[in-house]
Every structure is written in structure tokens, then in C-alpha cells.
N, C-alpha and C positions, 0 to 999 in steps of 0.2 A: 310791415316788418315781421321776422321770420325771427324764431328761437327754437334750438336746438339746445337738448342737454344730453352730453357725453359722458355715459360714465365708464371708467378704464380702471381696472386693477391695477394699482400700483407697487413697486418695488423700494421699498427706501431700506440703508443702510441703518445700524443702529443706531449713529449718530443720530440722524434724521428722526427715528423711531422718536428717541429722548427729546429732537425739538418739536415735534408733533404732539408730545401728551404736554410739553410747559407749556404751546399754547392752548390747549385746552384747559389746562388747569388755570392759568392765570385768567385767558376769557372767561371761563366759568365763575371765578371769585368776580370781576369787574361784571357780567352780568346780576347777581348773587346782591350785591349790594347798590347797585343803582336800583334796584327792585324793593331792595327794601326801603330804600330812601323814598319814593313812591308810597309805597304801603304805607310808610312813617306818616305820610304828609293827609292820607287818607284817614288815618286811625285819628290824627290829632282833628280830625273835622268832623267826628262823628259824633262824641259826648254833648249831651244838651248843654245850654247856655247856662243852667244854675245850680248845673248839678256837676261832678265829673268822678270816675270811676273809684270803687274802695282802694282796689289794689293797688294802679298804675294809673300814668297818662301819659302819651307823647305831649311834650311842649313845644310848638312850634308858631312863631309869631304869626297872628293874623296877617301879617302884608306880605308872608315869603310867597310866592309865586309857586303853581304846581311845577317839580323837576320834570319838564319836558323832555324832550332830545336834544334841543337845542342849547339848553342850560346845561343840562350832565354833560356835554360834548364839549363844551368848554369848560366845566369842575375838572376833567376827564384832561386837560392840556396841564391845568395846572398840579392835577396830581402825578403827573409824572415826574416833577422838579420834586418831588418830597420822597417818592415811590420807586427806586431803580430797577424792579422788575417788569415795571410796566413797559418799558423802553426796550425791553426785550422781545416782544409782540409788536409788527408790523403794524403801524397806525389805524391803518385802514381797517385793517379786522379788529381790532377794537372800537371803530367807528358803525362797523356793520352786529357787534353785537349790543351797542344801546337803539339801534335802527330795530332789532330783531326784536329787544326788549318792549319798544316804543311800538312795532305789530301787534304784542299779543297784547298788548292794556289797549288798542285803538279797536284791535276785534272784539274786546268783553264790552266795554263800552257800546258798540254798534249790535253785538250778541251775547246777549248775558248766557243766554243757555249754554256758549263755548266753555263757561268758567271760568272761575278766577287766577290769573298768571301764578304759575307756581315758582317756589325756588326750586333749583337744578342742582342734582347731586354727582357724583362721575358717572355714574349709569345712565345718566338722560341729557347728559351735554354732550357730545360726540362730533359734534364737527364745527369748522371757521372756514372763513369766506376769504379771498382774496377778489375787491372789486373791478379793480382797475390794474389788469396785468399788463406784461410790456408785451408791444404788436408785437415782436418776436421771441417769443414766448414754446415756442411749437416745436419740436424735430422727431425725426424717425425714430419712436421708442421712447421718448423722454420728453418733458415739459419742466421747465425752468419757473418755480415759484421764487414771487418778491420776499428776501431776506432769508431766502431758505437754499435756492441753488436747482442744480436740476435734478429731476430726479427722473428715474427710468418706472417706465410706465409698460403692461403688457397691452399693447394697442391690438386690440381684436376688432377695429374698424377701421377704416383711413377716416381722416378730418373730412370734413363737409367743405365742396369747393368752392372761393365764393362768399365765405363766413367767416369774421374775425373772431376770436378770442373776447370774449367781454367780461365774463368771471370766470374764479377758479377757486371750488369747493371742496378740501381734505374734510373725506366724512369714516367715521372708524365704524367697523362691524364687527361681528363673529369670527370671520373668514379671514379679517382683515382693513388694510388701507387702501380706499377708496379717492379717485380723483374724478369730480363731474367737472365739466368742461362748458357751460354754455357758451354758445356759438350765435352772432346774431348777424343777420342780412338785413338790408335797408329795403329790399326789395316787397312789393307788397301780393298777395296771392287772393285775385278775386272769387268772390264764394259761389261754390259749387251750384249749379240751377238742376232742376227735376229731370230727369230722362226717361226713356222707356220705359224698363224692369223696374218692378220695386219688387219687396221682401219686409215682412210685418216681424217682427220679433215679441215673445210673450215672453218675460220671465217667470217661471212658472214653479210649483212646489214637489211636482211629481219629476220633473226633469230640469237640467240648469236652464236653457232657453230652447222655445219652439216656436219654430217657422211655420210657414204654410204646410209642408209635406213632412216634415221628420222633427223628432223629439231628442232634442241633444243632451244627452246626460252626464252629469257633471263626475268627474275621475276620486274625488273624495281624499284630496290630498293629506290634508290634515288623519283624516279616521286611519289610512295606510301606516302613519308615522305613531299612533294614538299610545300603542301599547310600549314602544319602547321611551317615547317622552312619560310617560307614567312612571318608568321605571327608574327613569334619570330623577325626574322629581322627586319620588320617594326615598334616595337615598341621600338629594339635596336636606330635608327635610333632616335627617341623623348628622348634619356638619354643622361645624361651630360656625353662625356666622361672621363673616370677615375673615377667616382663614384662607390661606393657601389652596387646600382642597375644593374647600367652599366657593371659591371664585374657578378654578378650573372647572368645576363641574356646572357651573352657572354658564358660564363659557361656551360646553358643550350642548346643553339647553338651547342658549343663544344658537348656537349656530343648526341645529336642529329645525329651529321655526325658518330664521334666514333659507337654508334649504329650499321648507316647505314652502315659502314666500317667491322664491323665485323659480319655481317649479309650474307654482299656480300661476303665475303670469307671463313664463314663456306659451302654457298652454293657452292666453285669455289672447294674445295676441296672432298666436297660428288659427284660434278658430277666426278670430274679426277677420284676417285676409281671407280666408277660406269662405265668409258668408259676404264679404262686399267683391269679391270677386266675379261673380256673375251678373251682379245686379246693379242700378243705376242710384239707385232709393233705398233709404234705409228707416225704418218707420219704430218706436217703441215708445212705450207709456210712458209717460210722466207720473214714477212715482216716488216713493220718498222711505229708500231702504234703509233708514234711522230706524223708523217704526220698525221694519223686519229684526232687525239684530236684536229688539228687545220683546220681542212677541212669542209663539207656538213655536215657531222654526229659525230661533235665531240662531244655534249653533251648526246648523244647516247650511243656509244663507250667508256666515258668515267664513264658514270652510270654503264655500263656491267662490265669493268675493262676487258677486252679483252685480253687487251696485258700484264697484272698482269697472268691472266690466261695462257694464251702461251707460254710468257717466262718462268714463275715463278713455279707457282704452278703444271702444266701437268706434267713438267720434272723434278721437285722434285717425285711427285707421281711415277713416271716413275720408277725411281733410286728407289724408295723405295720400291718396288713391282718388281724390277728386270727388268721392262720391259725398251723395246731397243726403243728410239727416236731419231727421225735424222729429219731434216729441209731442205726441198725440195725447189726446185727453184720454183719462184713465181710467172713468166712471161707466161702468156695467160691459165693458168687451167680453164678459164671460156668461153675460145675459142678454145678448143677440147674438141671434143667429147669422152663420155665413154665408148662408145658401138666401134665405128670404128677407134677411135683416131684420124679423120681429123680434122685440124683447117676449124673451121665453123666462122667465123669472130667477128671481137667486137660487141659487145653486148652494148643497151643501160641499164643506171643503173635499168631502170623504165621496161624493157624486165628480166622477174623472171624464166621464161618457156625456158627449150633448145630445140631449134627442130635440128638436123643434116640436113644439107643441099647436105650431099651423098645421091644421089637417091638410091644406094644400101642400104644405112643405115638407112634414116631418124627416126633414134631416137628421144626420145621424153621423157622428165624428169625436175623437177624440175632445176633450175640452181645451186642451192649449191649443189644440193647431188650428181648432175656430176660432178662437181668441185673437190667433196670429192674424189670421183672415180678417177678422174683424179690425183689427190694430190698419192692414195693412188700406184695406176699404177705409178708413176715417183719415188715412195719409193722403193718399192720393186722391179724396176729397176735398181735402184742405188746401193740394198746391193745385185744386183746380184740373187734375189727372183726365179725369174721366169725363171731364165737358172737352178737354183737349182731343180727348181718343173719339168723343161722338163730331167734331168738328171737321176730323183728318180721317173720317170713314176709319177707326181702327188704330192708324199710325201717327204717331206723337210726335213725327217731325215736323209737321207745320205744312207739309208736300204733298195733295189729293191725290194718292193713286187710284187712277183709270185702268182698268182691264181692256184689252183689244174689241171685246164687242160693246164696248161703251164708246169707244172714241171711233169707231167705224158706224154704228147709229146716230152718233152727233152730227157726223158729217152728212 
């Protein structure tokens, strides 16, 4: 099965505008408070048995049942015979936002280090789901939402042939209203196997990533924008907040990083075509850019989107170009050599230059682009590359080329 998500700038009227914030606002209160009823049911089950707090306590009977999703979802039916504004919000999207709720308590649960589900204010609720649209749902320029109508859309792609409509996500930004479109095929796409070329990728601290031959240096989106976000903030800083002022200028903050945001990532995806383009193999460490964003270079790292890049974007490119990715082990590529493979010891971070310490070998190269070498050597070790290429005299397709004075000696 196949998924695509389309996002389209969209056009709505002001009517529209006005039904787009009630439903955020009202989703936002019906998230807001099934949250809390959760939290309620948490807090009354934490005081010891003989003791219970000076100031307060939830009281909630030992036999109520944790509010699942299953439970709020039908509280949730019956609060709308008491509640007439609820009735005003498409069912469904208030089905998808106790679904949304019921995500982030099942992610802290499974990962505490995500933290704990926060309440949503208007600045951090921004968008509703539509699950289930109608199959014809789609036209030139326009997309028809459930209880909303249609609305005109600036389509800067055509629809994907072949794929139906499955959701339909109004997400609000800086810039604007936003319509994502997933798109889903029944079809299923078998996974890329090893080819010829491979290409080792290092992310590295002196440049954003480096290959075997060349050091790609990352454009410094964020530093370019640095001095005038300083400037906008500093005069954020002199408004009352909740004013008038104070949110238009928040606004234009807002839309400053959105910019920077989408600048960085038409660049992360022109370079992934540009480097799976030639090559068949795509080879980089497995490592864990959480650690980086809080380390020596995390505002570096963090302007690059590195780990957006590695995880995200390379391996999407990958799959969509067919080409084969795999994630290599990550311990000491920066302490063998490319030339002899011996471990040459650790390296200081401020030491850029490899020299091999084999007197047989003493090689000599940049430090990432051994590293790449190294990376790309432990890939094509792994899918078995190089016993392929001593097998096929050379050539990886499986087919022994014979030169003319071989096959004229045979005979």
C-alpha cells in the first residue's frame, strides 16, 4: 500500500476563514478537556492509601474505569444533546481529535522521555482532520470538504493517478491555510535490492554531508535570517502581550522561521536527487541526532536539519527512485583508514586531515571523505557487495564477462 500527502495552498472566503477557526476552537476546548479528565483520573490514583494531600484531591471512585477513547467517544455522543456547539463540528473530526489525544498518552506511556501530553492553547492547536471524505471530493482548482463546501485550492501539482482521496487535513500557518490531501493506492511496491554504484554518506561537523569525492557544505539558512529575527524579537519583547501589535508581530516571526523552514527543505530534497541520481546504493551511519541538538554543535546541526535529512528526506528519495538504503554501524568510521582499513586511533575533533599510521599505508585525505569511504566499504560489505564483484570477475550483474582471448583459448 502506497501513501502520498499533498499539500496545496488554499483559498477560502471569509466565511470559510470564520468556519475554520470555530473549528479549531471548539476541537481545541473537546481536546482541552478529555485531557484533563485523563490527568483527573491519573492525579486521583497517585496519593498513598493513608495519607492524601493538605491542599486538594481528585475524588474519583475506585471502580471508574481509565477514560479511554472508547469511553470519551461515546461521553462525546452524549455531550452533544446538552452542548449545541458541538453539533456544529463535523463528527468525524471530533472523533479524530480524542484518536489524536489517545496518540500522545499511548506514546508517553511506550516513551516517557516524549513527555507528558500537554494542554493546547490557540498557538499550538492549528489544524482538524477530515477522515473519511466523499470519493468525489476532487476538481480542477477546488476540493469539496464534509460540512464545509468547496473551496478553491492553488493546485501547484495535479493529483496522483491511480490514488483515491483517503483524508483531508485544514492545517493553519504563518502564510496561511493549508490543505494536505493523503492520497492512498492499494498497490504494493517491492523493496529496492543492491546494485552496482554505491555512495557512502558522512554527516560530518566541518561540512553538512560528505561523500567519497567532495564535501557539501551546508547554505546556513537560519544565520542568513539571524540578524533581522533578532530585530523582530527585540521589539516583540517592548508589546503588551495579547495585543493587537503583539500578535501581528508574533505573526511576522512566525512566518520568518516558516520561510526559513521551507527553504531548508526544498534545498534537503534537490540535494537527495542530486546524490541518488548516479548511484544505485546508498550507505550512512546510524546515528542518533537527539544527542547532537543538545551537544558542542547543536545550533549548527540544528540550522542544517541533518537528522531531517538522514532520516527523512534521503530515504523517502531513495524509495522513490528505487534506489537501495541501509544504515551502517557507526562505531569508529573516523578511526579506519580507507586506503588499508587499519584502525588509526581517535582522532581529535579539531584534527580534519587523516594520515594512516601503517607505514605501509600512510594515507592521507580529508577526514570525512575517509569516513564516507569507510561508511561506504562496511555497506557494501553487509549486502555482500564485494564477494558479489570477486564472484562476477568485477561486474555485479550475476553475468561472467569473458574478453575475446579468453573465449578463443578455451576453445
Amino acid at each position: 500500500m502506497i501513501t502520498y500527502a499533498y499539500p496545496y495552498k488554499i483559498k477560502p472566503t471569509q466565511n470559510q476563514i470564520r468556519q475554520f477557526e470555530q473549528y479549531l476552537s471548539i476541537c481545541r476546548s473537546v481536546y482541552n478537556f478529555a485531557h484533563a479528565e485523563r490527568k483527573a483520573w491519573i492525579e486521583s490514583r497517585k496519593c498513598q492509601v493513608d495519607r492524601c494531600s493538605i491542599k486538594s484531591e481528585y475524588i474519583i471512585p475506585a471502580d471508574k474505569p481509565f477514560p479511554n477513547y472508547n469511553i470519551q467517544a461515546k461521553a462525546l455522543t452524549v455531550a452533544k444533546k446538552k452542548i449545541p456547539d458541538l453539533k456544529l463540528v463535523n463528527a468525524q473530526c471530533l472523533q479524530q481529535v480524542l484518536k489524536r489525544l489517545d496518540r500522545a498518552w499511548t506514546d508517553f506511556f511506550r516513551m516517557p522521555s516524549r513527555g507528558f501530553p500537554r494542554f493546547r492553547n490557540e498557538s499550538r492547536y492549528r489544524s482538524f482532520k477530515f477522515p473519511k471524505p466523499n470519493t468525489i471530493c476532487l476538481d480542477n482548482g477546488r476540493v469539496k470538504l464534509p460540512s464545509i463546501g468547496w473551496i478553491r485550492i492553488r493546485q501547484s501539482r495535479p493529483y496522483p493517478k491511480g490514488f483515491l482521496p483517503k483524508q483531508l487535513q485544514v492545517v493553519r500557518k504563518a502564510s496561511g491555510y493549508y490543505l494536505v490531501i493523503y492520497f492512498e493506492s492499494s498497490e504494493s511496491v517491492p523493496d529496492a535490492v543492491p546494485g552496482k554504484t554505491s555512495v557512502g554518506l558522512d554527516a560530518g561537523i566541518e561540512s553538512f554531508v560528505a561523500t567519497p569525492t567532495q564535501l557539501i557544505k551546508s547554505p546556513q539558512f537560519l544565520k542568513h535570517k539571524a540578524r533581522k529575527l533578532k530585530l523582530l524579537q527585540r521589539r516583540l519583547k517592548n508589546k503588551t502581550k495579547g495585543s493587537n501589535n503583539w500578535k501581528k508581530l508574533r505573526n511576522k516571526i512566525a512566518w520568518l522561521h516558516e520561510k526559513v523552514a521551507n527553504t531548508r527543505r526544498d534545498w534537503h530534497f534537490k540535494l537527495a536527487y542530486q546524490i541518488t541520481q548516479d548511484v544505485d546504493n546508498i550507505f550512512v551511519e546510524d546515528l542518533d541526532f537527539k544527542s547532537w541538538s543538545k551537544g558542542l554543535f547543536c545550533k549548527q546541526s540544528l540550522d542544517s536539519g541533518i537528522g531531517g535529512f538522514i532520516n527523512t528526506v534521503l530515504p523517502y528519495v531513495a524509495w522513490k527512485q528505487g534506489k537501495f538504503y541501509l544504515k551502517v554501524d557507526k562505531n569508529g568510521t573516523s578511526q579506519e583508514c580507507s586506503g588499508c582499513h587499519a584502525h588509526t586511533g581517535k582522532k581529535e575533533l579539531g584534527q580534519r586531515i587523516h594520515v594512516c599510521t601503517n607505514p605501509a599505508c600512510l594515507h592521507t585525505e580529508p577526514r570525512d571523505t575517509c569516513s564516507a569511504k569507510v561508511i561506504q566499504y562496511r555497506g557494501e560489505k553487509a549486502v555482500g557487495h564485494t564477494v558479489q564483484e570477486n564472484a562476477c570477475r568485477g561486474d555485479a550483474t550475476g553475468f561472467i564477462q569473458l574478453s575475446l582471448f579468453e573465449l578463443v583459448g578455451s576453445r
